[in-house]
C-alpha positions in Angstrom: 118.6 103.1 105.9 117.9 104.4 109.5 114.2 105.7 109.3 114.6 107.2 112.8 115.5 110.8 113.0 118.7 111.2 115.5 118.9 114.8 114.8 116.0 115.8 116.2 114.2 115.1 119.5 110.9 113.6 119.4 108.1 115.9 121.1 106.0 114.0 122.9 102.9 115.8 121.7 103.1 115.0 118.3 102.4 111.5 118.6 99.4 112.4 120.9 98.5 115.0 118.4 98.2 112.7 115.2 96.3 110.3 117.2 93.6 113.2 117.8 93.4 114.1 113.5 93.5 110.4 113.0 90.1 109.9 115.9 88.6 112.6 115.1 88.5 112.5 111.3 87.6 109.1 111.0 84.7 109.3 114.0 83.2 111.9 111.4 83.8 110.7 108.2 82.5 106.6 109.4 78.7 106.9 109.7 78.4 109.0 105.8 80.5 106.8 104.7 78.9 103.8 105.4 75.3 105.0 105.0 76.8 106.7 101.5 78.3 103.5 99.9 75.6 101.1 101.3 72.9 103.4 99.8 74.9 103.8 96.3 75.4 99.7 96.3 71.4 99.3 96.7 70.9 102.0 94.1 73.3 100.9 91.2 72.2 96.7 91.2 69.4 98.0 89.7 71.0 100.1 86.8 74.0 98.2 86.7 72.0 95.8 83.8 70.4 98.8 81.9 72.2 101.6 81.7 75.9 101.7 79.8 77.5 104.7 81.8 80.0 102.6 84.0 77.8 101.9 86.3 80.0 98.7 87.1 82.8 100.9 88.1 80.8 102.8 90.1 79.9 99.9 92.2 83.3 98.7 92.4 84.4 102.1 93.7 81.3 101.8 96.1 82.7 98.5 97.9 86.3 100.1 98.1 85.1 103.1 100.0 82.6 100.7 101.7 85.5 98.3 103.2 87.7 101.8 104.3 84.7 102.4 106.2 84.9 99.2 108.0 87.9 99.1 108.7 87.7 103.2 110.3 86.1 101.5 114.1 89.0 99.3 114.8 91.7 102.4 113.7 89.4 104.9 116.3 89.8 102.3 118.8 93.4 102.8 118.4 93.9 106.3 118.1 92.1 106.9 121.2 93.3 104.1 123.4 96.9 104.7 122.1 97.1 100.8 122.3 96.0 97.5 119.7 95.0 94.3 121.5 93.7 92.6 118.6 97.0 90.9 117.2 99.8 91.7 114.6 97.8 90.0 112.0 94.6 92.1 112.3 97.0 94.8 112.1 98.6 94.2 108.9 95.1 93.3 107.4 94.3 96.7 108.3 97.2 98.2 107.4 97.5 97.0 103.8 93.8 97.5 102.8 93.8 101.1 104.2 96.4 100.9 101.2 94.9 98.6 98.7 91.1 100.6 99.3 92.7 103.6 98.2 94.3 103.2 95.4 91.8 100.9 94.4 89.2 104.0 94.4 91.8 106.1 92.3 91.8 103.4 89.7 88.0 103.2 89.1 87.7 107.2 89.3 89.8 106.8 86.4 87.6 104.0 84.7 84.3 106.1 85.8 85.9 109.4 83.7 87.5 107.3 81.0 83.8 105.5 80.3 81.7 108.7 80.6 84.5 110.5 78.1 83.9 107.7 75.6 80.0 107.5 75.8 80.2 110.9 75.0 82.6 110.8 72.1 81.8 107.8 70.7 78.7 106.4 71.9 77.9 104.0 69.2 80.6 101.9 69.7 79.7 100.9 73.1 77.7 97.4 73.5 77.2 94.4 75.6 80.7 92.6 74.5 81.8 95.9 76.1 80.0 95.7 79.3 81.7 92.2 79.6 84.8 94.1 79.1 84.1 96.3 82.1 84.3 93.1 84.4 87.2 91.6 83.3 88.9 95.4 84.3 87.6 95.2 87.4 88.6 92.1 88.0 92.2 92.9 87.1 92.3 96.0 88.5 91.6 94.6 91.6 94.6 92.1 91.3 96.9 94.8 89.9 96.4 97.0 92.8 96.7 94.3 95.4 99.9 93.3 94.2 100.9 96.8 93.8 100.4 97.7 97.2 102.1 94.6 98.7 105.0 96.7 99.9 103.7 98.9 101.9 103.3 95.8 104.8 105.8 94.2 103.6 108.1 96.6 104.7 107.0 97.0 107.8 108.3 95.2 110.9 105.8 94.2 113.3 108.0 91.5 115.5 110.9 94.5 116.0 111.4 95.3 119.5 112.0 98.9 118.9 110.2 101.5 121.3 108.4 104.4 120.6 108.5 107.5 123.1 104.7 108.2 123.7 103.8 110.7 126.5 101.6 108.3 128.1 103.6 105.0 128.5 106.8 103.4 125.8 105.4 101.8 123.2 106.9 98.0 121.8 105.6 96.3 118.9 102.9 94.2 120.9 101.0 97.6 120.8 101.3 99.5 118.1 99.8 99.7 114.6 99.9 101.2 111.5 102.3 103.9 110.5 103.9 103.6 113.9 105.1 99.8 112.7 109.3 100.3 112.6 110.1 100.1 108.9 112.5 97.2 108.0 116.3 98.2 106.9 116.0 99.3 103.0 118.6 100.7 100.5 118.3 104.2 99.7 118.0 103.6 96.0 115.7 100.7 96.2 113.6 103.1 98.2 113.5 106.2 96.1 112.4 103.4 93.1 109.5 102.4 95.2 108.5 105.8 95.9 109.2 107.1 92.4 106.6 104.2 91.3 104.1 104.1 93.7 104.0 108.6 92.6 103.8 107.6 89.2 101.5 104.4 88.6 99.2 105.1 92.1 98.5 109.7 90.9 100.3 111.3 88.6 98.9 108.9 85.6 95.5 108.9 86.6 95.3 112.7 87.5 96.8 113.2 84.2 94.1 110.5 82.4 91.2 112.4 84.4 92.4 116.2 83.4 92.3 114.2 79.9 89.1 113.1 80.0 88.0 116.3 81.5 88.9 118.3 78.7 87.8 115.9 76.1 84.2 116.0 77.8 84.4 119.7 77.8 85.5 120.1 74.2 82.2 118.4 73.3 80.0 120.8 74.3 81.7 123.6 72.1 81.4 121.1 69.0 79.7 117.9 67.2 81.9 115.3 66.5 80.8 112.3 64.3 78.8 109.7 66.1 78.9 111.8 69.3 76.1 112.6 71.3 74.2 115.7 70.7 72.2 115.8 73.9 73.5 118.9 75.7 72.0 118.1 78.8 74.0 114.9 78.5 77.3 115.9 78.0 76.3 118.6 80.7 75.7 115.5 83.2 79.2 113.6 81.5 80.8 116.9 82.5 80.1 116.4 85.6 81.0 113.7 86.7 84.2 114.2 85.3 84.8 117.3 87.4 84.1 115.5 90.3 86.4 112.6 89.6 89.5 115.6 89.0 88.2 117.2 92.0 88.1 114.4 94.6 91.2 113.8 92.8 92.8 117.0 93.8 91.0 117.4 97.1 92.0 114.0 98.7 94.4 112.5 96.9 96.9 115.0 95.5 97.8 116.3 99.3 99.1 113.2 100.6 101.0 112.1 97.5 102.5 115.6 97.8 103.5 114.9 101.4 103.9 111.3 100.9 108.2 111.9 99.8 108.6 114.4 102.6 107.4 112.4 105.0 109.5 109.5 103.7 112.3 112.4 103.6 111.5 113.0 107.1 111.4 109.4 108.9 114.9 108.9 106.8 116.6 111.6 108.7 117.1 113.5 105.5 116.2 117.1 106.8 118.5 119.3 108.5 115.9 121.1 109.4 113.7 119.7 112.7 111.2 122.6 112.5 110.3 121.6 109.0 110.6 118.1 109.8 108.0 118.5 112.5 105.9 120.8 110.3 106.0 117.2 107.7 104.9 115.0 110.3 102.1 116.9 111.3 100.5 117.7 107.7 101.1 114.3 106.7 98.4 112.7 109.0 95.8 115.6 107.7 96.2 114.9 104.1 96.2 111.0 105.0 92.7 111.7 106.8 92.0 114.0 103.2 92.2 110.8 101.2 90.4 108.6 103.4 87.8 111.5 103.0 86.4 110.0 99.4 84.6 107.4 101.1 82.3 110.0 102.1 82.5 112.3 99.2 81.8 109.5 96.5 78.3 109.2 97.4 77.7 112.6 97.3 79.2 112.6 93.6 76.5 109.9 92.8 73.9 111.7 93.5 74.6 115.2 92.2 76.1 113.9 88.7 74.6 110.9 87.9 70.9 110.9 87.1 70.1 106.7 87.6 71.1 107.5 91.2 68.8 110.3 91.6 65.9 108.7 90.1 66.2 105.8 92.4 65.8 108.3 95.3 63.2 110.3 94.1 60.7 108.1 92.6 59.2 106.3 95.9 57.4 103.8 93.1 60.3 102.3 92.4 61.9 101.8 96.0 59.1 99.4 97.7 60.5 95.3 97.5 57.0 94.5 95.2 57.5 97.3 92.5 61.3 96.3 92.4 61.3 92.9 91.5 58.6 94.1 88.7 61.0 96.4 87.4 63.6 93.9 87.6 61.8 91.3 85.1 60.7 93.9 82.8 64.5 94.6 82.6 65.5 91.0 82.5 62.7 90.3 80.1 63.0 93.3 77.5 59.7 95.1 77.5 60.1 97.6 74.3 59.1 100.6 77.0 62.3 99.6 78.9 64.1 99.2 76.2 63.3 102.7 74.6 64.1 104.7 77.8 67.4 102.1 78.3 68.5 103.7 74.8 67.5 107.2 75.5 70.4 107.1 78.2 
């Protein structure tokens, strides 16, 4: 398949003006999201051992945003010098985790509104054989989605000799990155499949489990089911979070996997049309930048839904080194006042 539109001419500003979306949205979203995800991993180690409402998960999803963010300096560099001297393999590295971070933070937004759903519903049959549980998934959800994600540098070419037209100077593989690495030669069908999956397995199954769990949460404030929670205030707080999983979810994610076939539509020379193409290939890198926007929208999420993380911040008691390794043993060493409070949540 020829991923290089012969129909239409390539306009020199369009290269020049994704590298300005790509610089400027990642220069703004780098310092929240760092400070964001560093804060949330030194808030949940210490709930992570008493409180059951996936607190794991939430970490994971923390260090998935967290190593976005560090990749964001080296991609800013190379939106605004239009050039990559740090090798092909740094590259790729990038490349694929931009990839693997991603849908790694889709899969544990879906863990994060499956386990506060559950709580919810059926608290009682939550317990510590459970909270073992939650690692293993973690564990194999980061292997699932590594794999899973393996194609996207695999089919990219980074030793092709192929030039791309750039306004400032031509462009060869030794210097470019990213989405402007030529795509290897594919078969139409085997390419639709890919795409067809990666729709499937990477949003439309977990938007559909998060509208589930949405609803679920939301149908137990209007009634008591057996063995549910009747805390109103809780389920109020479940609700939540659940809402802001479907809304990150909609707001970041569901743009680009919109755009994600027509932009595979429009690098396969599939459009007659070269204003729409265009009109593709410059929404595509805004909703790209959309999804790399829940490294800084996560934390936020933390805070306003989930009440261990507001605690944390607003109890100065608890945040000096001293009073935290105190807490820390009383948790470790089951003082019944820790334990009642660990129950109440």
């Amino acid at each position: 398949m020829n991923f290089v539109n012969q129909s239409c001419e390539n306009r020199d500003d369009l290269r020049t003006y994704q590298h300005y979306v790509y610089a400027v949205v990642y220069s703004v979203i780098l310092a929240p999201g760092l400070l964001g995800n560093v804060l949330a991993l030194w808030v949940f180690r210490v709930y992570v051992r008493e409180t059951k409402k996936g607190v794991v998960f939430m970490m994971n999803l923390a260090v998935a945003d967290l190593l976005q963010v560090l990749s964001l300096p080296l991609r800013i560099y190379y939106y605004l010098n239009n050039t990559w001297p740090f090798g092909r393999l740094l590259c790729m590295v990038c490349f694929y985790f931009k990839y693997v971070n991603m849908y790694a933070s889709i899969f544990f937004l879906v863990c994060v509104s499956v386990r506060r759903c559950e709580l919810i519903i059926r608290p009682l049959r939550y317990n510590s054989s459970k909270r073992k549980r939650d690692l293993v998934i973690c564990a194999l959800g980061w292997l699932f989605v590594c794999l899973a994600c393996l194609p996207f540098p695999l089919l990219r070419n980074p030793f092709s000799e192929q030039n791309i037209s750039s306004s400032d100077q031509p462009l060869t593989h030794k210097n470019v990155c990213f989405a402007e690495l030529p795509l290897r030669p594919i078969s139409t069908p085997a390419a639709w499949t890919l795409l067809i999956i990666a729709e499937l397995m990477g949003f439309i199954i977990p938007l559909i489990l998060v509208l589930a769990c949405t609803c679920l949460t939301a149908g137990s404030l209007r009634k008591l089911t057996e063995g549910a929670i009747p805390d109103r205030g809780e389920k109020r707080r479940a609700l939540r979070m659940v809402l802001s999983c479907a809304g990150v979810f909609l707001v970041c994610f569901a743009p680009y996997h919109i755009t994600m076939p027509l932009d595979f539509l429009a690098k396969a020379n599939a459009l007659s049309s070269c204003a729409f193409r265009d009109l593709i290939l410059r929404c595509h890198p805004v909703t790209l930048c959309l999804a790399s926007l829940n490294c800084s929208l996560d934390p936020l999420m933390y805070y306003f839904t989930t009440d261990e993380f507001w605690r944390r911040l607003s109890k100065h008691d608890v945040s000096e080194d001293g009073n935290f390794s105190r807490r820390m043993s009383c948790i470790n060493g089951g003082e019944n006042t820790q334990n009642a409070h660990v129950e109440a949540h």
